[in-house]
PDB file as gemmi writes it, atoms N, CA and C in Angstrom:
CRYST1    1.000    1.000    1.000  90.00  90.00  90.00 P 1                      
ATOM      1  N   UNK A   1      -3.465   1.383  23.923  1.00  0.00           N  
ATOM      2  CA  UNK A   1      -2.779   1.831  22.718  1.00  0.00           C  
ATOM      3  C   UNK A   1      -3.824   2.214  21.672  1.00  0.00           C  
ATOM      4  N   UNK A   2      -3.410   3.272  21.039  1.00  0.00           N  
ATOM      5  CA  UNK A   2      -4.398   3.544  20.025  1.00  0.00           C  
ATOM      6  C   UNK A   2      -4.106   3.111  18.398  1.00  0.00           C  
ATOM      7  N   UNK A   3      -4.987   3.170  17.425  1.00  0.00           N  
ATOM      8  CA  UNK A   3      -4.791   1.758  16.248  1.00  0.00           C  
ATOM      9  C   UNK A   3      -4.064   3.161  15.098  1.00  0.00           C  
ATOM     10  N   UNK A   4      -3.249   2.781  14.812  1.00  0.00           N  
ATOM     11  CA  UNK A   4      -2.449   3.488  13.111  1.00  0.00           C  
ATOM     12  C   UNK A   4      -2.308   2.386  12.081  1.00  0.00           C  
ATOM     13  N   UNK A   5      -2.151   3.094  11.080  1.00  0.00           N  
ATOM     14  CA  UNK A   5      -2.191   1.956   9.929  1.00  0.00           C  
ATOM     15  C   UNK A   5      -0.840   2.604   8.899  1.00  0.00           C  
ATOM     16  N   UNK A   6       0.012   1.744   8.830  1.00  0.00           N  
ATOM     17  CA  UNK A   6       1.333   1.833   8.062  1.00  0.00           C  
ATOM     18  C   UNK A   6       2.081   0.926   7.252  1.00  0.00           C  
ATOM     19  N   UNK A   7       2.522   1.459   6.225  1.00  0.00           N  
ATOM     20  CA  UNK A   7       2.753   0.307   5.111  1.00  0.00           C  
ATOM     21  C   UNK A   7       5.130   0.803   4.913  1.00  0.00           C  
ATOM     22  N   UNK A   8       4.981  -0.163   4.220  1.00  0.00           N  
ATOM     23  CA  UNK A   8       6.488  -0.173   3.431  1.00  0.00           C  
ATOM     24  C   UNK A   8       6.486  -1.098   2.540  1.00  0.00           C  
ATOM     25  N   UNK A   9       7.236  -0.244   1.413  1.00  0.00           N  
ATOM     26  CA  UNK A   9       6.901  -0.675  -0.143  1.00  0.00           C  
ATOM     27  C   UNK A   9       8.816  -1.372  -0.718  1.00  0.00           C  
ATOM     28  N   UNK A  10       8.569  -2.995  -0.956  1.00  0.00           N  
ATOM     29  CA  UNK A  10      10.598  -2.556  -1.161  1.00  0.00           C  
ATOM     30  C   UNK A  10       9.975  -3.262  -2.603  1.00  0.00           C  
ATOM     31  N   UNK A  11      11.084  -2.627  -3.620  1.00  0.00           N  
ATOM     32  CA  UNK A  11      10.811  -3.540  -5.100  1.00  0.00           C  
ATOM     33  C   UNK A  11      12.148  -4.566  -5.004  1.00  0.00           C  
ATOM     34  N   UNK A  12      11.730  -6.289  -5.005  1.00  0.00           N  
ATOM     35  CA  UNK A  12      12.551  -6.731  -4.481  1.00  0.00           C  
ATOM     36  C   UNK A  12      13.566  -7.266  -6.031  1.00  0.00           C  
ATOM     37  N   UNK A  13      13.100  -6.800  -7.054  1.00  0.00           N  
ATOM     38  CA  UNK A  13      13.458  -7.391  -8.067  1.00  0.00           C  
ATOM     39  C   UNK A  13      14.722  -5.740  -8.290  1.00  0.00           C  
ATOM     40  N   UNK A  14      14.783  -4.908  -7.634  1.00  0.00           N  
ATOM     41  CA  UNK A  14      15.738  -4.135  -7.931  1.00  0.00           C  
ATOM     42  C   UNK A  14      16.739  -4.065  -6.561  1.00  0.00           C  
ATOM     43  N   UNK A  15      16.174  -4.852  -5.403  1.00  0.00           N  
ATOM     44  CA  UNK A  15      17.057  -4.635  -4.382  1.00  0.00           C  
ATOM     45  C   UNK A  15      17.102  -3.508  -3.947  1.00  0.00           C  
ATOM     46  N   UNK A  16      15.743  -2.943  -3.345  1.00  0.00           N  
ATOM     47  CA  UNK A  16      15.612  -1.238  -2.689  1.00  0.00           C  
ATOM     48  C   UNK A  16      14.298  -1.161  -2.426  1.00  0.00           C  
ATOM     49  N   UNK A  17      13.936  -0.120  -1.915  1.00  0.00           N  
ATOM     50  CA  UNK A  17      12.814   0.572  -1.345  1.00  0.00           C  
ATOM     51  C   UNK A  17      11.948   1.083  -2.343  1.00  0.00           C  
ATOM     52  N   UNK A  18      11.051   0.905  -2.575  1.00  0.00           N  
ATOM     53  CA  UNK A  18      10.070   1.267  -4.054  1.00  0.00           C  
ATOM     54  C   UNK A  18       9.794   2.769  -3.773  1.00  0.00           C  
ATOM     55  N   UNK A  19      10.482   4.050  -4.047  1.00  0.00           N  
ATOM     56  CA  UNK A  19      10.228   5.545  -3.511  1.00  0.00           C  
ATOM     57  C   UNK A  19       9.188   5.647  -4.929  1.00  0.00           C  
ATOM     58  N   UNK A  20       8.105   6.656  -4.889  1.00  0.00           N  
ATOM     59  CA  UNK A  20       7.022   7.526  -5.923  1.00  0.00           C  
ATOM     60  C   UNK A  20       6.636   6.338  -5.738  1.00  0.00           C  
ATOM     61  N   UNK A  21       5.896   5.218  -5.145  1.00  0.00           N  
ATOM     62  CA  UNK A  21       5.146   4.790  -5.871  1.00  0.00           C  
ATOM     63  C   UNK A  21       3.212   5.007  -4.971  1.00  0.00           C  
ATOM     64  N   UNK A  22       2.631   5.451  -5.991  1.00  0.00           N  
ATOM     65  CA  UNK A  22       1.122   6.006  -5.138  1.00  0.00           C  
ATOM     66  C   UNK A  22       0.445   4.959  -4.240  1.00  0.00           C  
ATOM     67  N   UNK A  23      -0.420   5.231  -3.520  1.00  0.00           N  
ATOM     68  CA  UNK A  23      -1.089   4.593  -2.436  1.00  0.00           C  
ATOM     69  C   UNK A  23      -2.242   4.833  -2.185  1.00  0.00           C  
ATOM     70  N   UNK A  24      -3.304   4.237  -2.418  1.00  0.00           N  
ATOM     71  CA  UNK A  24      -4.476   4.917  -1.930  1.00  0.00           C  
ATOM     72  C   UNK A  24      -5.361   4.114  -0.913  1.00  0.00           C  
ATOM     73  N   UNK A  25      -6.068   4.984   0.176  1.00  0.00           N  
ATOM     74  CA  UNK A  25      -6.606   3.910   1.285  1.00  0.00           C  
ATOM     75  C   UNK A  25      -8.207   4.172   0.865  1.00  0.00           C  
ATOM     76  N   UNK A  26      -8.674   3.086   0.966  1.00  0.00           N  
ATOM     77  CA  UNK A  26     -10.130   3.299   1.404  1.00  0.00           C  
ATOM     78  C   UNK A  26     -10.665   2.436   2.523  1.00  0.00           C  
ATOM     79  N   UNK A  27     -12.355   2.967   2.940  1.00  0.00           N  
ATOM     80  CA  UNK A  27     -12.837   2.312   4.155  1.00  0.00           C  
ATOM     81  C   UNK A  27     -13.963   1.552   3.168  1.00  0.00           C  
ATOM     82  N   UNK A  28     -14.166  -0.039   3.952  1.00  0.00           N  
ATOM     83  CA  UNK A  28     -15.526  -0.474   2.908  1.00  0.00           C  
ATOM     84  C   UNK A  28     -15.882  -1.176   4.031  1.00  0.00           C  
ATOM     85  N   UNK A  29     -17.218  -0.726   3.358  1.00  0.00           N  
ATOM     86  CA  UNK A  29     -18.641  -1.092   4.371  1.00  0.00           C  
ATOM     87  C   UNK A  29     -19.810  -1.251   3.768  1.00  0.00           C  
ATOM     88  N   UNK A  30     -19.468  -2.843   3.648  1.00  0.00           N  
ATOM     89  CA  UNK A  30     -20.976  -3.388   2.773  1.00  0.00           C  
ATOM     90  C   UNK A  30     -20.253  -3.200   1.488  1.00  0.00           C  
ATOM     91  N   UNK A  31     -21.162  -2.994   0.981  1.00  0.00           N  
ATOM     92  CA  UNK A  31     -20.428  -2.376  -0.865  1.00  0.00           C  
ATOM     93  C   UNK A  31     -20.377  -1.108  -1.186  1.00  0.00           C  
ATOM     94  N   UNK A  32     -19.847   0.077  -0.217  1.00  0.00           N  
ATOM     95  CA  UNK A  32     -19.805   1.314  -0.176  1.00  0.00           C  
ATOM     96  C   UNK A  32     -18.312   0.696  -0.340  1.00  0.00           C  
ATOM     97  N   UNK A  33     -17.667   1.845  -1.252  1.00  0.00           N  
ATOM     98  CA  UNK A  33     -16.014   1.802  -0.492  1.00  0.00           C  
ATOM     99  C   UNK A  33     -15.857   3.402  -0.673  1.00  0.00           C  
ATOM    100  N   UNK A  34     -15.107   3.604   0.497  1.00  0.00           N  
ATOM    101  CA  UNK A  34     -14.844   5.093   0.638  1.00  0.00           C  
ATOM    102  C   UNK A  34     -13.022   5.486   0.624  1.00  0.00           C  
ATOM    103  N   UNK A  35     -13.166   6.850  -0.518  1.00  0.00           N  
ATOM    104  CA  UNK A  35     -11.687   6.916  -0.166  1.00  0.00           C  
ATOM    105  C   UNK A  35     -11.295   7.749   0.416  1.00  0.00           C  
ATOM    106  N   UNK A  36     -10.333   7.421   1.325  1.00  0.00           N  
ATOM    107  CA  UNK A  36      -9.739   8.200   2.323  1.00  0.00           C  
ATOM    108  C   UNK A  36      -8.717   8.814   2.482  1.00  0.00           C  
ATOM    109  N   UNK A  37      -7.738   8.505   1.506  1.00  0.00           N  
ATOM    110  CA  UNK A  37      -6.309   9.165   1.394  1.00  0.00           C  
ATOM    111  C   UNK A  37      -5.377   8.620   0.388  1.00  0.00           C  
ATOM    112  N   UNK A  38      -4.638   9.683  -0.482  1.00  0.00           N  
ATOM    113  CA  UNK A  38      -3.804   9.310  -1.584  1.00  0.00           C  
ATOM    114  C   UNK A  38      -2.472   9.661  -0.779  1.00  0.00           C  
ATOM    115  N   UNK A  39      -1.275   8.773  -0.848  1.00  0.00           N  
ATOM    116  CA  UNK A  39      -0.115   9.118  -0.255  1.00  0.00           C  
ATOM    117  C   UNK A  39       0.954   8.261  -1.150  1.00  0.00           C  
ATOM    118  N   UNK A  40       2.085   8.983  -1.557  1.00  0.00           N  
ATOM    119  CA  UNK A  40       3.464   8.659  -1.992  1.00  0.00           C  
ATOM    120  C   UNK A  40       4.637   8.032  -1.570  1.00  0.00           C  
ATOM    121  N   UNK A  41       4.915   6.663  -1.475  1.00  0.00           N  
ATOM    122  CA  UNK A  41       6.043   6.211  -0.936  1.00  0.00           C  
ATOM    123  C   UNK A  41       7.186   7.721  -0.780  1.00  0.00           C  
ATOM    124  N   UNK A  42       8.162   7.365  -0.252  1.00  0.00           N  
ATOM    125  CA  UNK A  42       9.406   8.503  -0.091  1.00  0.00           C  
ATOM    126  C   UNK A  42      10.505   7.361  -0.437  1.00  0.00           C  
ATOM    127  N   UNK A  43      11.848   7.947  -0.426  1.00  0.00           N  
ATOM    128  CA  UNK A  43      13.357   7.361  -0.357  1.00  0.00           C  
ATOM    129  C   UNK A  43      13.338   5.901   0.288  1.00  0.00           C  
ATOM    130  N   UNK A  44      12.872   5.860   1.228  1.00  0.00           N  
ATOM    131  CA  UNK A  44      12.703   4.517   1.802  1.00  0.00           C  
ATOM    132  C   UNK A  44      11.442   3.386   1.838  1.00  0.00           C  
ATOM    133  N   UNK A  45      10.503   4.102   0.936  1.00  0.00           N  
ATOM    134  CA  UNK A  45       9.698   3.145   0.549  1.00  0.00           C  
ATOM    135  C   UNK A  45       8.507   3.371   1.502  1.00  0.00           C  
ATOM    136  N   UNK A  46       8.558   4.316   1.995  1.00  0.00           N  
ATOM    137  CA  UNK A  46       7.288   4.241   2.974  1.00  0.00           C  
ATOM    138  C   UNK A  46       6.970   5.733   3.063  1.00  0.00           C  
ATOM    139  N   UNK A  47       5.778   6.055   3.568  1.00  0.00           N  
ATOM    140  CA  UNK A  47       4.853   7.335   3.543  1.00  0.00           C  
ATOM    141  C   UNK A  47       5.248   8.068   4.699  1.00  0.00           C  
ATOM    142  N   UNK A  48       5.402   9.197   4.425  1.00  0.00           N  
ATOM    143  CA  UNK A  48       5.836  10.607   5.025  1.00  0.00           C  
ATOM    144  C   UNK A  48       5.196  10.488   6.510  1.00  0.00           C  
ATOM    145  N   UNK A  49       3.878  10.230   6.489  1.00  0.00           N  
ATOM    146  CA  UNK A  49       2.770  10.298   7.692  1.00  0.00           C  
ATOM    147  C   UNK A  49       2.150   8.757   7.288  1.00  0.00           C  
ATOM    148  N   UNK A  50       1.934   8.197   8.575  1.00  0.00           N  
ATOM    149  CA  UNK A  50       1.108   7.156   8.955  1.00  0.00           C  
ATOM    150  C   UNK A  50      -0.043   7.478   7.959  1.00  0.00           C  
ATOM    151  N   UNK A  51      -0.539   6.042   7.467  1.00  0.00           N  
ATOM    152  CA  UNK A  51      -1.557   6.089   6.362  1.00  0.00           C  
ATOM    153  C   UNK A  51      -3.264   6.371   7.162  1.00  0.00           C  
ATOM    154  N   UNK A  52      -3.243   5.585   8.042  1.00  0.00           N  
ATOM    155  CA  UNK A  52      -4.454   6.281   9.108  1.00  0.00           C  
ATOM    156  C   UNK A  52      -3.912   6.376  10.111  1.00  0.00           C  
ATOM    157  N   UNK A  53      -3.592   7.497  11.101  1.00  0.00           N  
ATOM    158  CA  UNK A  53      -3.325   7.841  12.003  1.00  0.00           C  
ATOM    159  C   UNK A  53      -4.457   7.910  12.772  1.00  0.00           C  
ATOM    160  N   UNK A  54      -4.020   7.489  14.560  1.00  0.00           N  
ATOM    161  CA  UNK A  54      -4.892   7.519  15.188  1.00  0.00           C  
ATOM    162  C   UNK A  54      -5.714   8.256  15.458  1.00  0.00           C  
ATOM    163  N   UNK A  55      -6.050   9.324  15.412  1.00  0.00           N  
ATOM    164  CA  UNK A  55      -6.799  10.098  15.139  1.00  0.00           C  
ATOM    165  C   UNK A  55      -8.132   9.717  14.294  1.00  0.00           C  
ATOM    166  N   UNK A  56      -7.629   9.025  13.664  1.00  0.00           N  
ATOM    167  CA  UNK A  56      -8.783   8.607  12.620  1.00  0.00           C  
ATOM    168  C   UNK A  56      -9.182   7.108  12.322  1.00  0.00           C  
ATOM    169  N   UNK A  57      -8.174   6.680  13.250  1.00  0.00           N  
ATOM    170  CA  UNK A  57      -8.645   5.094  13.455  1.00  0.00           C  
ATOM    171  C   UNK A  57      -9.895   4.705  13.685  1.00  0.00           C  
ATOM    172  N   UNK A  58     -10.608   3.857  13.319  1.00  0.00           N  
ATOM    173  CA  UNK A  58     -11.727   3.771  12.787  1.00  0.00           C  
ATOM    174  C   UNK A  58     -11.264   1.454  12.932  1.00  0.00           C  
ATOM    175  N   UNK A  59     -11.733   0.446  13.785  1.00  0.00           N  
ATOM    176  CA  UNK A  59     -11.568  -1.208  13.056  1.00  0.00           C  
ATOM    177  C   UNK A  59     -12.628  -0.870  12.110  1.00  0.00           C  
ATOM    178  N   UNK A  60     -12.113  -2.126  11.356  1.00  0.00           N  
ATOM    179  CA  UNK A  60     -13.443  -2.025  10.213  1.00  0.00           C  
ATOM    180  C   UNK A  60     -12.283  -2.694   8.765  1.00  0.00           C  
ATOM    181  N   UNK A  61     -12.793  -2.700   7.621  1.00  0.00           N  
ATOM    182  CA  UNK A  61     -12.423  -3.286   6.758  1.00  0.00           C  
ATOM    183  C   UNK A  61     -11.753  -2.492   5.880  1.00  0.00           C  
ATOM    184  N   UNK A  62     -10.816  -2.173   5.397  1.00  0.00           N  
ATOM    185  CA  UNK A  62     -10.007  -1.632   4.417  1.00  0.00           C  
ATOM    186  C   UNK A  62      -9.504  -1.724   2.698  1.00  0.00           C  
ATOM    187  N   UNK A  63      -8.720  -1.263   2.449  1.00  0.00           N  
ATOM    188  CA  UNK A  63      -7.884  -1.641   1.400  1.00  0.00           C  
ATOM    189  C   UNK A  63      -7.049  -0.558   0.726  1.00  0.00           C  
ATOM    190  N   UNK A  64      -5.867  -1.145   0.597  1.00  0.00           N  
ATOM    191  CA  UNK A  64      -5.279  -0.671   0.207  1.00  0.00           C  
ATOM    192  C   UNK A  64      -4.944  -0.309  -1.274  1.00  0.00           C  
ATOM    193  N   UNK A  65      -4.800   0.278  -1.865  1.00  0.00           N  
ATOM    194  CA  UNK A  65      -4.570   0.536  -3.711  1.00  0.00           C  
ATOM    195  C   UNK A  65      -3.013   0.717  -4.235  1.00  0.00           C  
ATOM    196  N   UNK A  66      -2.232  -0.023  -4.420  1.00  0.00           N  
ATOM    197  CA  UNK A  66      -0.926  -0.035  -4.388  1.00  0.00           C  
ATOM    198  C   UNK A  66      -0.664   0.237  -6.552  1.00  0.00           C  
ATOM    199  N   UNK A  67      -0.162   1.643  -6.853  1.00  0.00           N  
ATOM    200  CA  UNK A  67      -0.086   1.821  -8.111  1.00  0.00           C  
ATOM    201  C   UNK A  67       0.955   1.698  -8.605  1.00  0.00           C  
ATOM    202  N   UNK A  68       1.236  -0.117  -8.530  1.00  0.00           N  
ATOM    203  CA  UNK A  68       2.615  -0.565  -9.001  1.00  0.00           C  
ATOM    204  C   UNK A  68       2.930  -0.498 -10.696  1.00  0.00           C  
ATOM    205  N   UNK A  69       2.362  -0.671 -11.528  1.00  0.00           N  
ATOM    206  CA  UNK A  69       2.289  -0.140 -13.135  1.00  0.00           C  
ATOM    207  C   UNK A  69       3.237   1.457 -13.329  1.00  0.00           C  
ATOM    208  N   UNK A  70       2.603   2.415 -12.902  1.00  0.00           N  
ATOM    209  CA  UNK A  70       2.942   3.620 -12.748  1.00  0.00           C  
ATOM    210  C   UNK A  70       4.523   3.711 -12.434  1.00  0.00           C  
ATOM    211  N   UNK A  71       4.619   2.538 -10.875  1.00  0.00           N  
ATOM    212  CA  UNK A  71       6.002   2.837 -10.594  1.00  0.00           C  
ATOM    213  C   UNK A  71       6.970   2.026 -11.526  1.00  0.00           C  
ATOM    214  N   UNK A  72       6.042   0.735 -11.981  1.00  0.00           N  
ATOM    215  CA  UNK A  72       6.976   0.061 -13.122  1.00  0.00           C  
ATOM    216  C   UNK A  72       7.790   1.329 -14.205  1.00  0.00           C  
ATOM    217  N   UNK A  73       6.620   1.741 -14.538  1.00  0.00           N  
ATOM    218  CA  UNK A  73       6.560   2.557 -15.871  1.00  0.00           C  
ATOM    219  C   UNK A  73       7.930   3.734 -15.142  1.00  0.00           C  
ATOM    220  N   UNK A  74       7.922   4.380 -14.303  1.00  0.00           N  
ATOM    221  CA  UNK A  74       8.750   5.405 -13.674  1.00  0.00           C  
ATOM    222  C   UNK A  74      10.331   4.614 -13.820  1.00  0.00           C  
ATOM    223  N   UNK A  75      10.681   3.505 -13.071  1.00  0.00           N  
ATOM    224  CA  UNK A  75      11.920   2.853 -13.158  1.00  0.00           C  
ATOM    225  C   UNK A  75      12.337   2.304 -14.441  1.00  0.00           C  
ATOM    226  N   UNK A  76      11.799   2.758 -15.326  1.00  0.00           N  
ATOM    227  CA  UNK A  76      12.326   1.874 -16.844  1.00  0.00           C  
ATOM    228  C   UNK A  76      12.347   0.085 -17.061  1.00  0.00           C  
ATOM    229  N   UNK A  77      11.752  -0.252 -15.654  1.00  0.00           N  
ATOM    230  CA  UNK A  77      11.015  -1.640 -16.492  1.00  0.00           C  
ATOM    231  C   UNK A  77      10.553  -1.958 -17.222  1.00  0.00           C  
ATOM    232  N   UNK A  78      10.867  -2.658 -18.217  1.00  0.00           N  
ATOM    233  CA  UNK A  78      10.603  -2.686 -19.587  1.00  0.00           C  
ATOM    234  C   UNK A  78       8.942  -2.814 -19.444  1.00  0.00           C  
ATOM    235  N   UNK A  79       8.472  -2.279 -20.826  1.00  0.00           N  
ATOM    236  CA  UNK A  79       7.065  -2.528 -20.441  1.00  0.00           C  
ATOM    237  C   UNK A  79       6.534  -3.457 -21.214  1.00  0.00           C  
ATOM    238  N   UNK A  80       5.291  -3.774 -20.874  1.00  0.00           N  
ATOM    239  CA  UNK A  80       4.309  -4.673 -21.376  1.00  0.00           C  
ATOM    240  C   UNK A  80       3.228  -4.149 -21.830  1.00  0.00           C  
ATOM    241  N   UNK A  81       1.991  -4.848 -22.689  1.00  0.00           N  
ATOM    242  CA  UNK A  81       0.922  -4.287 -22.870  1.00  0.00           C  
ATOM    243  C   UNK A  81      -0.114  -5.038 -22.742  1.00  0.00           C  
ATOM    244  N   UNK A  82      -0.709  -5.399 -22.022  1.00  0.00           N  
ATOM    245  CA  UNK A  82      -1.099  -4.510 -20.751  1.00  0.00           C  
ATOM    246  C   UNK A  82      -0.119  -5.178 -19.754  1.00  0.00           C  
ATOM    247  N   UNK A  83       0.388  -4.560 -18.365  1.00  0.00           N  
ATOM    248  CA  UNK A  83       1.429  -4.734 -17.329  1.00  0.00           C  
ATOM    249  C   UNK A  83       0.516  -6.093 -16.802  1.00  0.00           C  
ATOM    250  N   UNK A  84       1.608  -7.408 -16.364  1.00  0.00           N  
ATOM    251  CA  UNK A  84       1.009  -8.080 -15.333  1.00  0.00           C  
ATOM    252  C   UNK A  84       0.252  -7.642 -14.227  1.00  0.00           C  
ATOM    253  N   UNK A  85       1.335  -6.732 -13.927  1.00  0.00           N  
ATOM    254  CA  UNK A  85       0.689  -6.018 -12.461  1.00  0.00           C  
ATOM    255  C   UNK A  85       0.795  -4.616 -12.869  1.00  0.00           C  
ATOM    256  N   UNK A  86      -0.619  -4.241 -12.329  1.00  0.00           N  
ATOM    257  CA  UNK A  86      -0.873  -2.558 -12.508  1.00  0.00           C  
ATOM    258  C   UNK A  86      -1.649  -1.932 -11.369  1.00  0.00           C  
ATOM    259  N   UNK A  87      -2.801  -2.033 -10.871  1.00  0.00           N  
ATOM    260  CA  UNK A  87      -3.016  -1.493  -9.441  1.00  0.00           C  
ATOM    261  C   UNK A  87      -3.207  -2.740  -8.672  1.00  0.00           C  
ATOM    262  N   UNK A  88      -2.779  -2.619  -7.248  1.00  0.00           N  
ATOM    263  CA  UNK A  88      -2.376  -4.119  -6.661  1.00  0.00           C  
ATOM    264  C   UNK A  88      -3.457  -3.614  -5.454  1.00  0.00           C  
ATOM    265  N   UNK A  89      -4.639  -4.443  -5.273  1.00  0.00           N  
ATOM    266  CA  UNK A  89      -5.575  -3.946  -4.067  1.00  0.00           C  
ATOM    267  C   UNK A  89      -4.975  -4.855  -3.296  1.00  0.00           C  
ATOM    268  N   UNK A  90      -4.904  -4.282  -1.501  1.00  0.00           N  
ATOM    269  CA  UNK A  90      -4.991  -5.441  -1.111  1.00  0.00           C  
ATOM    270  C   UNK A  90      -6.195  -4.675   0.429  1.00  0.00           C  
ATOM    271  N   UNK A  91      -7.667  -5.890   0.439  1.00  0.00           N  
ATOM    272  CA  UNK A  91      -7.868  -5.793   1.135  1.00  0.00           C  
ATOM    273  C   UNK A  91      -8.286  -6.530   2.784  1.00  0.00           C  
ATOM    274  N   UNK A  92      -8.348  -5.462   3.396  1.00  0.00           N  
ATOM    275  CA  UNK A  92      -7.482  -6.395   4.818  1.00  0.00           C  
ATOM    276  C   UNK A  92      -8.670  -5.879   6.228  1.00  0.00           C  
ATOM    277  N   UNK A  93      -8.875  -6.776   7.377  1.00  0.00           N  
ATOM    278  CA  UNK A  93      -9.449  -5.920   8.123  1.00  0.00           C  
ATOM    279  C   UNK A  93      -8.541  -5.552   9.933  1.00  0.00           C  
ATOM    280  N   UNK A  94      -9.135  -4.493  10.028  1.00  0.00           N  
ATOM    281  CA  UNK A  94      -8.400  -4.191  11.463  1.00  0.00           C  
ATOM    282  C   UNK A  94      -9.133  -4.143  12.448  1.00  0.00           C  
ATOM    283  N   UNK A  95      -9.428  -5.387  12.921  1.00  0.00           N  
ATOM    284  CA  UNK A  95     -10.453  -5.738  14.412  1.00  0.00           C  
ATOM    285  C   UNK A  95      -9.684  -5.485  15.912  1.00  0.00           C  
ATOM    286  N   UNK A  96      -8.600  -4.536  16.133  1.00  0.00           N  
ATOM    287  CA  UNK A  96      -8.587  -4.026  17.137  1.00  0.00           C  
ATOM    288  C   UNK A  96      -7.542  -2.389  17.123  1.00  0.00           C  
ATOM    289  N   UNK A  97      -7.728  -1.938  18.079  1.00  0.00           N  
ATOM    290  CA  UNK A  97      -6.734  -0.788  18.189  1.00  0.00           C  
ATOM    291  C   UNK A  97      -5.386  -1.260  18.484  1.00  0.00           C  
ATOM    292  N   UNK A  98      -4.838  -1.001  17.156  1.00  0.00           N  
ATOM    293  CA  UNK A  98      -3.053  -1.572  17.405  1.00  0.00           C  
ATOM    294  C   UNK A  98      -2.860  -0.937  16.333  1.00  0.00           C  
ATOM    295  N   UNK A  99      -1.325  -1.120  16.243  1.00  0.00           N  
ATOM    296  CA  UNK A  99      -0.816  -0.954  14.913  1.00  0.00           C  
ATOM    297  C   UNK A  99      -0.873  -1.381  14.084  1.00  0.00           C  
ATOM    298  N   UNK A 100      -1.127  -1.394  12.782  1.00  0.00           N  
ATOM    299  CA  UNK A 100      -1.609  -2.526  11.562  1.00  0.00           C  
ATOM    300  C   UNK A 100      -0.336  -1.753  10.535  1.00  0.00           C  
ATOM    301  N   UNK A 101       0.561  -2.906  10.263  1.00  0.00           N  
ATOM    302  CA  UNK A 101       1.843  -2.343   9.403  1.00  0.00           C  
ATOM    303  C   UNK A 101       1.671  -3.394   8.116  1.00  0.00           C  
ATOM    304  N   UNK A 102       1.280  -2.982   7.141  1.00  0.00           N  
ATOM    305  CA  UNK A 102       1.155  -3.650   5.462  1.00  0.00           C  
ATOM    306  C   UNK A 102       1.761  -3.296   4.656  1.00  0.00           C  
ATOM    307  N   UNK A 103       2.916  -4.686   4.910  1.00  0.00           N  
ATOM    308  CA  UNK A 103       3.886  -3.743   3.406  1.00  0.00           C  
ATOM    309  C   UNK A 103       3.768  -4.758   2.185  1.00  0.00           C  
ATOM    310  N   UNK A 104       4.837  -4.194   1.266  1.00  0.00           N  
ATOM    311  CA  UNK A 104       4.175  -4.590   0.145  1.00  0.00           C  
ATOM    312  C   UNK A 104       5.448  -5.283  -0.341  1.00  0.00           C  
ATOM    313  N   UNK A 105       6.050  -6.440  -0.476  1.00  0.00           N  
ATOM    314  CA  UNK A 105       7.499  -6.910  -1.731  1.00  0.00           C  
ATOM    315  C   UNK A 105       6.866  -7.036  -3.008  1.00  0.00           C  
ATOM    316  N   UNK A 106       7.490  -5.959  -4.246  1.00  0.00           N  
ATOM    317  CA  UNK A 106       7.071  -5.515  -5.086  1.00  0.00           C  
ATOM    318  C   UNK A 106       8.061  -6.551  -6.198  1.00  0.00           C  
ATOM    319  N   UNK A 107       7.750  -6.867  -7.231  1.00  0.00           N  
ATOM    320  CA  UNK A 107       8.389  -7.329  -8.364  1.00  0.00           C  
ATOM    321  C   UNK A 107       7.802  -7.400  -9.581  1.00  0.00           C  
ATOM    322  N   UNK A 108       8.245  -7.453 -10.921  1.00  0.00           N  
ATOM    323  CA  UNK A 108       7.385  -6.726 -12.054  1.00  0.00           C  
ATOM    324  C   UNK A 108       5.940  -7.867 -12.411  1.00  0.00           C  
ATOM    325  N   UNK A 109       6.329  -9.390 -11.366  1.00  0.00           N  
ATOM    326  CA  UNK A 109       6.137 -10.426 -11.852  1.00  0.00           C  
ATOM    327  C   UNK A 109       5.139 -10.860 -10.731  1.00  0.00           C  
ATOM    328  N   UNK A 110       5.336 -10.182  -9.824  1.00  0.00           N  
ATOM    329  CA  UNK A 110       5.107 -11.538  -8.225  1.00  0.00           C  
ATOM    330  C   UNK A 110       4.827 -10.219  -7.178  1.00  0.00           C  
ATOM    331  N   UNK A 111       3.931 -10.892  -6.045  1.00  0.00           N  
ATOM    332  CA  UNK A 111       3.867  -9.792  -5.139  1.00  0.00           C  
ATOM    333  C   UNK A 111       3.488 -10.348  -3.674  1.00  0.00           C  
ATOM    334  N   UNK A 112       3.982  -9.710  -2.425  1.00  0.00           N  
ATOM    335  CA  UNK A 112       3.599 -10.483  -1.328  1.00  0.00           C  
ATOM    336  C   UNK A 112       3.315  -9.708  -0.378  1.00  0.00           C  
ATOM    337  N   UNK A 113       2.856  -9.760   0.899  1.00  0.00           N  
ATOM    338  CA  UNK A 113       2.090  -8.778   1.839  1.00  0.00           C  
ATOM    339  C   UNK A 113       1.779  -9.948   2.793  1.00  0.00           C  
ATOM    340  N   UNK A 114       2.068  -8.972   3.858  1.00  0.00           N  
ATOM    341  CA  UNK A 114       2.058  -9.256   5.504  1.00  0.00           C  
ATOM    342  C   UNK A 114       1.262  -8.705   6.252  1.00  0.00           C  
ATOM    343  N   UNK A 115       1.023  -9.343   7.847  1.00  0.00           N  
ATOM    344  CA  UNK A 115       0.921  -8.104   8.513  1.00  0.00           C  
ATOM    345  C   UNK A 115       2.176  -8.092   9.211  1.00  0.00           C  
ATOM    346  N   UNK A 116       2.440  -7.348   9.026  1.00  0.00           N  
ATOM    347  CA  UNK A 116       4.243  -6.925   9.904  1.00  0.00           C  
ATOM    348  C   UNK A 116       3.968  -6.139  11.436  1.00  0.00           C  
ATOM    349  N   UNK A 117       5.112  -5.312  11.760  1.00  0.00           N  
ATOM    350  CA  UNK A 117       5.307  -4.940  13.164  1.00  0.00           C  
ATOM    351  C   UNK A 117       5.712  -3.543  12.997  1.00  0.00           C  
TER     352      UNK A 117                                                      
END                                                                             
């Protein structure tokens, strides 16, 4: 099997799928971090195309950039100054060729992450 990397975003404090909210991947190695791709949740909370597709699978160490502030700010959650939560890293590593699925339960307050299936 060859390794993809895929996320799903739900905001659990509204009961739905977190759609617009940005994503960004990078690769880090050592204290280089490299970025590799900006992608947009959709309707269901998850990205159009696999976030690394095999093609470009690469084990090695990651992270993810989850721009939950932005999506606060988009849904009319009341705001704050400065937001509890505003870019949410999370980083993670992928030591074999598989699927690596990282999603995200979003709330204006609290936040949690897996590796899922």
């Amino acid at each position: 099997m060859t390794g993809f990397l895929t996320t799903h975003v739900l905001d659990t404090a509204r009961g739905c799928p977190a759609q617009g909210l940005k994503i960004e991947l990078f690769r880090i190695e050592g204290e280089t971090r490299s970025h590799l791709k900006t992608l947009t949740t959709n309707d269901d909370g998850r990205t159009d195309e696999q976030i690394l597709p095999a093609a470009h699978f690469q084990t090695g160490t990651y992270e993810l950039r989850f721009h939950a502030g932005e999506y606060l700010d988009a849904t009319g959650t009341p705001p704050e100054s400065p937001r509890f939560l505003d870019v949410i890293p999370l980083r993670f590593g992928m030591s074999e060729e598989s699927h690596y699925h990282v999603p995200l339960l979003l709330s204006p307050f609290g936040y949690s992450t897996y590796r899922g299936s």
